[in-house]
N, C-alpha and C positions, 0 to 999 in steps of 0.2 A: 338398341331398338326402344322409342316409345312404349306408355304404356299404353298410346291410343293404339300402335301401329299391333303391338302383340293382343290387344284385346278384339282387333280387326281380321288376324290372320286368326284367331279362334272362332270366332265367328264364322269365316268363312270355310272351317273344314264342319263346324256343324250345320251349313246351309246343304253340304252335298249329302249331308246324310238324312238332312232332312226330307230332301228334293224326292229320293228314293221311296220315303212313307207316303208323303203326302205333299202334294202343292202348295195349294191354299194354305193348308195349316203351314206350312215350313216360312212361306212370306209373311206372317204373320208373325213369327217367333223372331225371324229374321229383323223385322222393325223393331220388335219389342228390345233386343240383342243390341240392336245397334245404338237406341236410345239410353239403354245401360253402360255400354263403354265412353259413349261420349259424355254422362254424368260422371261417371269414377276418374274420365283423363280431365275433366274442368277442375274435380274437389281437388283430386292432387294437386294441379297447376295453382289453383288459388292458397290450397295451402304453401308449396313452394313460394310464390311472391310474398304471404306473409313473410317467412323467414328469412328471403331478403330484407322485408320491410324491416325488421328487425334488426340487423347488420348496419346500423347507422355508421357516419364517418366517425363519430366520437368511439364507436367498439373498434372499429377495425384500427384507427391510431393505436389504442391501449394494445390491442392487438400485439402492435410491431414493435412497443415498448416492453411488450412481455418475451417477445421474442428475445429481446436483444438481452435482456434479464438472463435468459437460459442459458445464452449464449456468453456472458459475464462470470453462472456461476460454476458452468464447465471449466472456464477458463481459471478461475479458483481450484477448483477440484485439480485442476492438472498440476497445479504446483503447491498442492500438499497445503490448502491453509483451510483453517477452521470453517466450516460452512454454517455454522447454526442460525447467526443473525439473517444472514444473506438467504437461508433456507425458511425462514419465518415467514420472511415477504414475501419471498417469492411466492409462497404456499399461501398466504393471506390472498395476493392480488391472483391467482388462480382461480379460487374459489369465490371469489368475488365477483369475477369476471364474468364466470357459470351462467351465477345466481340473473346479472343484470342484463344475459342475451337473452335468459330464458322471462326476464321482465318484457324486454322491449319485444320477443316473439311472442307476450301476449297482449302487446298494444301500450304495455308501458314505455314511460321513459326514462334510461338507464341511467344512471351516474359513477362516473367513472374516473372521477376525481383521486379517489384513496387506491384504487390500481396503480394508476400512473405514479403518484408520489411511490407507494411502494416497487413499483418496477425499477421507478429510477435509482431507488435505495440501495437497490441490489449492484450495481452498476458504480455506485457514489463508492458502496462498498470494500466493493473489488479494488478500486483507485487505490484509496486508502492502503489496503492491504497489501497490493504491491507497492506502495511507496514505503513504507514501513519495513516491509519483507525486503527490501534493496537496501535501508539505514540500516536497518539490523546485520546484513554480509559486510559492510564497511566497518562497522563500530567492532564484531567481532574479529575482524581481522586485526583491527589497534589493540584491543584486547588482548589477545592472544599474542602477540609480540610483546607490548609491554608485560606481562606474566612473565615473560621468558626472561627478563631482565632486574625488575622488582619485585614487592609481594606487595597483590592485590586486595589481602582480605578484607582489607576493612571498607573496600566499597562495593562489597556482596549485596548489599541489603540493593545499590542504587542498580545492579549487574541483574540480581534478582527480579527486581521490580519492571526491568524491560520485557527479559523474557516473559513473567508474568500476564503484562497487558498485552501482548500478540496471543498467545496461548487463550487468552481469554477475551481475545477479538474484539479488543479495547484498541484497534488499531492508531484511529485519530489521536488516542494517550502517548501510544509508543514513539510516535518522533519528538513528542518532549519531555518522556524518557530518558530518551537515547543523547539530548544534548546535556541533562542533568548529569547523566552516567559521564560524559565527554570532560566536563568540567571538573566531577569529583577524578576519576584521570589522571588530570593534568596538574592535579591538585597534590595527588597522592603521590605520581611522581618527581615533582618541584618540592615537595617537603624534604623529601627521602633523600636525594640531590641534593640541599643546602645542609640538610645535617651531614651528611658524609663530608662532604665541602668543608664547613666550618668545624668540624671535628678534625682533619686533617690539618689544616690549615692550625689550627688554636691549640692544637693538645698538646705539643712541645713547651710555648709558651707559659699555660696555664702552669705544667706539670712543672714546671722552674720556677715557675711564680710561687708555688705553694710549697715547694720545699725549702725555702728562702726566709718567704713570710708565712707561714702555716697558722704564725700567731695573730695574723693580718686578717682572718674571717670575713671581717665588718665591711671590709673593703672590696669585697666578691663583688657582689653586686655594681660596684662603681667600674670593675672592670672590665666585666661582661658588655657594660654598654660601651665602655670606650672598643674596645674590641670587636663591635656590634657594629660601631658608626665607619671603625679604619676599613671593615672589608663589608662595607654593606653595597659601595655601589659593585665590587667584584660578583656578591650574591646577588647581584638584581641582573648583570650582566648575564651572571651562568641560566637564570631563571628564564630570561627572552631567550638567550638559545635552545635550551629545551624545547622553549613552546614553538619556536619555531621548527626543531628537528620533529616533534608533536605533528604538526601540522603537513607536516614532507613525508613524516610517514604513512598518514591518513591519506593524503594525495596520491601518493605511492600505489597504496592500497586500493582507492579509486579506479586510477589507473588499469592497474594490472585485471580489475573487472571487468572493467571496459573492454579487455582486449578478450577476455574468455566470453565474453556476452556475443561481440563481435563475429568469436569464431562459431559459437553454436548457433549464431542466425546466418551466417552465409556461406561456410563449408558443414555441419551439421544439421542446418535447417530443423534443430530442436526448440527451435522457440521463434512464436508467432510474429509478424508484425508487427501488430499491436504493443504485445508485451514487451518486442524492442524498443518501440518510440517510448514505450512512458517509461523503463528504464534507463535509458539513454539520455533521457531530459532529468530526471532526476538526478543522475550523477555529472549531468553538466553544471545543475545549480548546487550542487554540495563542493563541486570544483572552485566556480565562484565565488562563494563564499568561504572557502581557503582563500584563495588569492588575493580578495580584498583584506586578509588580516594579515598578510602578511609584509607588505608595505611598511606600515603601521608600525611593528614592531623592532624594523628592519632600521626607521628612522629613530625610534628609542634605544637601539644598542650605537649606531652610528652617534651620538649626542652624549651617550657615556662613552666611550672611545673619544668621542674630541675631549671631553674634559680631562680622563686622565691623561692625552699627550700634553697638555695644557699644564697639567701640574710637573710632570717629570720636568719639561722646557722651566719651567719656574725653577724647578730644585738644581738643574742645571746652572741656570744665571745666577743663582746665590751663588 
């Protein structure tokens, strides 16, 4: 009910009681009554239009970009990541927002510039944070198998410094982290790999060499490299497989998320739409980007393979 229409039906039960005292005086109270309701339902009404007037299109946009803020940083909240940056703005463009309705409901005009950028921030955010939170289940998964094979220590500091910047919502830092970590890796286990390698291979040799000539010292170092140059294309050969096995295991690893992501969005329906597509895109282009290296590598072991049939066919013909 209005408030003209409840200030009408009061009126009208003190007209019958007035009717009983008095006539004259009751039609008189009656005008007076009715001129009353009709000034208090105009002040509201007019106050009401100011407050539209107030609700310009530039509030109610910020409006829908604040919504979507909340709704970015729930979406955060539900998978367990750091809220603090994302709660800063939000909390900024809230209180801003207040301030500038309550400007334009007194005839100001709002500005609503530094909302919007921080709403969007909140949202930019989140991105970030799941693309990060998705490199980070990949890299630890190469991680954790490589451990199982090698020893890792000495690339804590680059393992550290990933976990690190998520933790501390340095998201945008964490994917180039995460390739620095990939590199030292591939690094650590391509070294480990050629010593084991060249130990095997050489330590018969040397171990004959030096009981022979022990008196020979001077001549160490001239061996090492001759030694160095006979089986350096066999070390550069083992070193592309690795990074290729590198690279199949990471895929591997890719992969096998894809199918658990897979399952919890369309037989467990534990995870949003949204959160599919921009996971699903992200590990399409970390796929991609396997794929294009490995061609590449594939024609640099193929090139050392034709040269040594190249020599064997030589040593043959002699």
């Amino acid at each position: 009910m209005t408030k003209m229409g409840k200030g009408l039906k009061g009126i009208k039960s003190y007209v019958l009681s007035m009717r009983e005292m008095e006539n004259k005086r009751g039609l008189s109270v009656i005008i007076l009554l009715v001129f009353v309701a009709m000034l208090v339902s105009f002040v509201s009404a007019a106050s009401d239009f100011e407050y539209q007037k107030g609700k310009s299109n530039e509030s109610i946009q910020a409006a829908g970009l604040i919504d979507k803020a909340v709704s970015c940083f729930g979406e955060m909240q539900s998978r367990g990541i750091g809220l603090n940056r994302a709660n800063e703005s939000l909390q900024e463009a809230l209180q801003l927002y207040s301030a500038q309705v309550a400007l334009e409901m007194r005839g100001g005009k709002g500005d609503y510039k530094i909302i919007n950028e921080d709403s969007t921030e909140v949202c930019g955010i989140k991105d970030n944070a799941f693309k990060a939170q998705d490199e980070m289940a990949v890299f630890n998964e190469s991680y954790t198998k490589a451990a199982s094979q090698v020893n890792l220590s000495t690339m804590d500091k680059e393992y550290n410094d990933v976990i690190k910047s998520f933790n501390e919502e340095r998201f945008e830092d964490t994917e180039s982290l995460i390739d620095i970590a990939y590199t030292k890796l591939s690094d650590v286990q391509a070294s480990q790999t050629t010593l084991k390698l060249f130990y095997e291979t050489t330590t018969r040799t040397i171990k004959d060499f030096f009981k022979e000539n022990w008196k020979g010292l001077s001549i160490g170092t001239a061996v090492f490299l001759i030694l160095l140059a006979i089986f350096w294309r066999t070390l550069r050969r083992t070193l592309i497989k690795k990074r290729l096995e590198h690279l199949s295991l990471r895929k591997e690893s890719i992969s096998q998320l894809i199918k658990n992501m897979q399952r919890d969005y369309f037989k467990s329906k534990k995870m949003s739409e949204t959160e599919f597509n921009v996971k699903m895109n992200t590990f399409k282009e970390m796929i991609r980007s396997i794929d294009s290296q490995i061609p590449e590598l594939k024609e640099q072991l193929a090139k050392i393979e034709m040269k040594n049939r190249a020599e064997k066919k030589g040593r043959k013909d002699i």
